[in-house]
Every structure is written in structure tokens, then in C-alpha cells.
C-alpha positions in Angstrom: 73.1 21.4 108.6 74.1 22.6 105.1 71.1 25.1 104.1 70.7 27.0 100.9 67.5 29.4 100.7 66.4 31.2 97.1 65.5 34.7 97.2 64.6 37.2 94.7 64.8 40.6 93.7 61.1 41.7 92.6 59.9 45.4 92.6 58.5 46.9 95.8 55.8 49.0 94.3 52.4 47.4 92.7 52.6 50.5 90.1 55.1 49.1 87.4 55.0 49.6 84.1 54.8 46.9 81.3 56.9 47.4 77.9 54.4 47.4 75.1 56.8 45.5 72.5 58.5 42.9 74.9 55.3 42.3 77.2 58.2 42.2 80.1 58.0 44.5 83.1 60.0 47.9 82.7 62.3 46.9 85.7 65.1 50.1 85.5 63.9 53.0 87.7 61.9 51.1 89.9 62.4 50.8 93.6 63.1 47.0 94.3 63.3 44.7 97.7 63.4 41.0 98.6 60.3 39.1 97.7 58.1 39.3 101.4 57.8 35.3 100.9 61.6 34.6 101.2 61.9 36.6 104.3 60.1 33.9 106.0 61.7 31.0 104.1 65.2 32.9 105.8 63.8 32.5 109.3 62.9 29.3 109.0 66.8 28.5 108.1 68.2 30.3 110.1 65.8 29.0 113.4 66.7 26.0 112.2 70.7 26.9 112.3 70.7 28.1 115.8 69.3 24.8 116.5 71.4 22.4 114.8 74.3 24.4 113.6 75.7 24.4 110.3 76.0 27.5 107.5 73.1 29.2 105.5 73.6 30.4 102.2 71.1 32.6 99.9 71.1 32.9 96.6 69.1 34.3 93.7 69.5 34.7 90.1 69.0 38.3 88.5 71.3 41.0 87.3 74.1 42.6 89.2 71.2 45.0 90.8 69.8 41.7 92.8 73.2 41.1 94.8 71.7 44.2 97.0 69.1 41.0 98.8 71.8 38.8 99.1 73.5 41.5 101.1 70.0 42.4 102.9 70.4 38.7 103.8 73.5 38.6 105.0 72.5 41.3 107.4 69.7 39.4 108.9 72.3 36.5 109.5 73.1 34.2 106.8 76.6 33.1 106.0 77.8 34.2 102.6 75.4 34.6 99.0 75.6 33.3 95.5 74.1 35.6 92.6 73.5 33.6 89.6 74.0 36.3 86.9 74.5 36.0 83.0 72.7 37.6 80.1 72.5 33.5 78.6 69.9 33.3 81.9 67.5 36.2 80.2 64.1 35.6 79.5 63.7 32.1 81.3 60.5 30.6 82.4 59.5 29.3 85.6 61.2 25.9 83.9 64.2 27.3 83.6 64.7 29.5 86.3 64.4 26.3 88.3 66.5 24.2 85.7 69.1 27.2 86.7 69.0 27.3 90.3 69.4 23.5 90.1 72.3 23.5 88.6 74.0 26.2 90.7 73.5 24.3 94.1 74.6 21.4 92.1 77.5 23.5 91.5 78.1 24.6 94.9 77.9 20.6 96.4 80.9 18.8 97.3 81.1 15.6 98.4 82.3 17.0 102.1 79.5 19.4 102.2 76.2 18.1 100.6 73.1 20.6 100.3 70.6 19.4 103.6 67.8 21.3 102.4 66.5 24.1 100.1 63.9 26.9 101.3 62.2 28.4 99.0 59.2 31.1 99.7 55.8 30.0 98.3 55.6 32.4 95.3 57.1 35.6 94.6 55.2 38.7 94.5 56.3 39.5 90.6 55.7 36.1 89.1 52.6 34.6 91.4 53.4 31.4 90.0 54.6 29.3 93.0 56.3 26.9 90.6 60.2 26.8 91.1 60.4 25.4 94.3 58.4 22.1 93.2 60.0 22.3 90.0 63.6 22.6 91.3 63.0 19.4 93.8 62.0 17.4 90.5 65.2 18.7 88.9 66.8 17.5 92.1 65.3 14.4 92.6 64.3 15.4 96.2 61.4 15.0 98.3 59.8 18.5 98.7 56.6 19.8 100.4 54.6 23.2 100.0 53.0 25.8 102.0 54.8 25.1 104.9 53.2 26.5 108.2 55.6 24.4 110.7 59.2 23.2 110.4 60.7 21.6 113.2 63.6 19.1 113.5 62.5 15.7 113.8 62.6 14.1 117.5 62.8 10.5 115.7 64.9 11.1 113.7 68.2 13.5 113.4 68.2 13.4 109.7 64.5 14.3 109.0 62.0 17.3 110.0 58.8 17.6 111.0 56.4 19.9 109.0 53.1 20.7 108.9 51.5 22.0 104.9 48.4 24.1 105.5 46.4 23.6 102.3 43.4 25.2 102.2 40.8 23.8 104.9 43.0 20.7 105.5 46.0 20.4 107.9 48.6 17.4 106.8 51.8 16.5 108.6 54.9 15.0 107.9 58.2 13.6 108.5 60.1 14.3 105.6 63.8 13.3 105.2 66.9 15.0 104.6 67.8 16.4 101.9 64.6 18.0 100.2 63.3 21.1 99.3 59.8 23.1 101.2 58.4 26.2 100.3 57.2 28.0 103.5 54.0 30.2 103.5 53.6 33.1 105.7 52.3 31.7 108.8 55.7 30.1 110.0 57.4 32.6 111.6 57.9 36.3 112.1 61.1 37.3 109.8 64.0 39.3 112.1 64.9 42.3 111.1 68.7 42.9 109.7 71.2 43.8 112.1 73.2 47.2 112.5 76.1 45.3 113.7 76.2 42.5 111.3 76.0 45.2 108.9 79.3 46.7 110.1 81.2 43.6 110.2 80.2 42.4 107.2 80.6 45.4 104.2 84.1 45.0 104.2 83.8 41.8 103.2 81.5 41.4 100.8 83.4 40.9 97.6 84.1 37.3 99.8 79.9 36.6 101.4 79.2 37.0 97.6 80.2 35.0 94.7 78.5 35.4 91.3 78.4 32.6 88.9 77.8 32.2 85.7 76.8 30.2 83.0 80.7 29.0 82.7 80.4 27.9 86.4 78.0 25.0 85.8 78.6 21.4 85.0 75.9 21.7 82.7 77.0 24.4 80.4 75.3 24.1 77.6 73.0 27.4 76.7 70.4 25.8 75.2 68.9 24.5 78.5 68.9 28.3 79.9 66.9 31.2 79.1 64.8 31.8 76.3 66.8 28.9 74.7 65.8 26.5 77.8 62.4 27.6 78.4 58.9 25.4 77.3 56.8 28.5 77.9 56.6 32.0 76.3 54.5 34.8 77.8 52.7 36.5 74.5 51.6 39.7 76.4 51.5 41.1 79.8 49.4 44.1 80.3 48.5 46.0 83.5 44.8 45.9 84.4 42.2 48.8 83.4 41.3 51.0 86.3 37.6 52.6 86.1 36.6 54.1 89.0 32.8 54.1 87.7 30.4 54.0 90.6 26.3 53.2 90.1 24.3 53.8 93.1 20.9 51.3 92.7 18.1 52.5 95.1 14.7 51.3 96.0 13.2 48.4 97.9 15.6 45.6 98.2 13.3 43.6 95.1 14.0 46.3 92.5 17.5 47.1 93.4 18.3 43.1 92.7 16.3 43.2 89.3 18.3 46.7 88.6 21.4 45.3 89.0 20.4 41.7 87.4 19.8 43.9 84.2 22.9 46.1 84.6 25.2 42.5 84.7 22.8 41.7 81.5 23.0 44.8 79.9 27.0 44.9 80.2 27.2 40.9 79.3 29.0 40.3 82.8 25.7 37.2 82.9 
């Protein structure tokens, strides 16, 4: 089974600043790890590799920086890792940061070695969108499934998997056939840590596990469909959220306290 699983590179602390001008988040400085939904997305191919063989290949799309979770990756046990990296690929929207990943793994397909399937975590911890994996199968024209609790290889048959999408209060499952894309939530697995060993073997050899591609790589080369240039959406401002550590203490018999705080929500036009 041919496997490729998208990571990214999003900042590890919750205390990141936002450029005033650009609305973008002031990335250089800040301490940065792979985004806690891929880790399980990982597992899940690499479960699913020991099971039915085959390679497993990350990759993500970010500066030069991000190659350090495709090496994090590589650790925990996947075969090699692609970093999609060009300034052309600046600015992008969900749209086409999935238009972008699409057309890497289109890249990387040969007619020997098809793509089987594409993990992707739900969301990333940066964005909170949870749009690119959906987005990507359309680009794909694959079947694809979210929130992914359960993945198992199908007992039916060898070239479909059984999965199980928790969604909210309801349960569904599904046979879904090969290839197609699933973003896995949280409750799938527990993600193995990196290896010591693997480690070792594989630094000297990471200028091979990892290729960077860019723009010039694709069979759709054209700029306009990447980036700022390729993206239906615009972001006007982000802005970190006002902390006020205000405290009001109401006290009385439970009737005056609610008409207390009734008039405090009035008063400060929250009702």
C-alpha cells in the first residue's frame, strides 16, 4: 500500500503574536512542532503498513524551517518526506494549500506506484479550519471521509477499508474504496513516539528521505493557481483575543443574585 500522509509545521505555543499590517502570524522566533492532529493520521499509516506492507511518505508545504517534521516523521517510521517549498506558494488559502498538495502527490504518482490513500489530520491547531483534506479529495477526484475514529483493512475486500466517522452524537460506518483520502480525529490511536535508533540510521541520509519541490516540479506550473494568486479567500485581519481578568462576585439569595447578574448582561449589552 502506497500511503502519503500531510503534516504541518504550526507553532507549539498558544502565545503568538499577530503582525499588525499583514494580519499574518509573526512565525520567526517562535518555537514550532508537528500539528498534534497529524501525529495520529501517521499512526494510522503506519498501523496500516505493518499490516499490509507498502511505503509511507509525509509531506508538508512550508518553508525550509518545516523539513524539521518531516524528519520528526521519519523518526517515528515513515519512509522518506517531500517539503513542498516556494515563495510562489506564500499567502495561500485553505483553496490553495489544497490545490498545492494536490498537485504534488500528483507529481509524485507514477503509473507503477499509484497513491492508495492520503491521511490527513482533522484540522491543524494554527488554521482550525479542517478544510484541505475534503478539499484536496475534490481536487483529486477521490472518495474521502472525515473524523475518522476507526480504520481498518477491509475483510471483503483487499482493495477497500473499513472506517468508522464519529460525528457528533452519531456513529456511521463504511467501506470506502481504494484510493481516497480520510482525515482521522483523535480517538484512533495512540501516536508512537520517534525512535533513538531510527534516528541514527537515518541523519546521514537525509539529504535522500527528503526531497523539496517546487513550483517548477509540478505539471501544473502555472503561478496563478498558487498562493495569493490562486487563492478565493483573503483574511482582512487577524487579531489575538483581549484578555480581562475582571472578576464580579454577586451575593445574596439565589433570586437577587440572578436579577443582579440579568442586569449586569443588560447593563454591558451582552442581552
Amino acid at each position: 500500500m502506497n500511503i502519503v500522509v500531510c503534516i504541518k509545521q504550526v507553532p507549539a505555543s498558544s502565545n503568538v503574536k499577530v503582525d499588525p499590517v499583514t494580519g499574518v502570524l509573526i512565525r520567526d522566533g517562535i518555537a514550532s512542532k508537528m500539528n498534534p492532529y497529524d501525529l495520529f493520521a501517521l499512526e494510522a499509516a503506519l498501523s496500516l503498513r505493518e499490516k499490509a506492507g507498502g511505503k509511507v511518505h509525509v509531506i508538508t508545504m512550508g518553508p525550509l524551517p518545516a523539513r524539521q517534521v518531516l524528519m520528526e516523521a521519519i523518526y517515528m517510521g515513515a519512509d522518506d518526506g517531500i517539503l513542498i517549498s516556494d515563495r510562489k506558494f506564500g499567502g495561500a488559502d485553505v483553496l490553495a494549500t489544497a490545490y498545492t498538495l494536490s498537485s504534488a502527490i500528483r507529481s509524485l504518482e507514477t503509473p507503477e506506484e499509484p497513491v492508495d490513500l492520503i491521511l490527513c489530520g482533522k484540522q491543524t491547531t494554527d488554521g482550525d479550519t479542517a478544510q484541505v483534506g475534503a478539499e484536496m479529495a475534490e481536487y483529486l477526484d477521490l472518495p474521502q471521509y472525515s473524523n475518522i475514529s476507526s480504520l481498518t483493512l477491509s475483510e471483503e475486500n483487499p482493495k477497500a477499508l473499513s472506517v468508522v466517522s464519529t460525528l457528533g452524537s452519531d456513529i456511521l460506518s463504511a467501506s470506502i474504496d481504494l484510493p481516497c483520502v480520510l482525515c482521522t480525529d483523535q480517538e484512533i490511536n495512540t501516536p508512537r513516539l520517534p525512535s533513538y535508533l531510527r534516528k541514527q540510521a537515518s541523519d546521514p541520509r537525509m539529504n535522500e528521505l527528503i526531497r523539496v519541490l517546487t513550483l517548477a516540479d509540478f505539471k501544473d506550473s502555472d503561478p496563478a493557481h498558487y498562493g495569493l494568486n490562486g487563492s478565493a479567500t483573503a483574511v482582512e485581519r487577524i487579531f489575538p483575543p483581549d484578555k480581562n481578568d475582571e472578576h464580579v462576585f454577586l451575593q445574596g439569595d439565589p433570586r437577587e443574585s440572578a436579577q443582579k447578574l440579568l442586569d449586569l448582561l443588560k447593563a454591558r449589552k451582552i442581552l
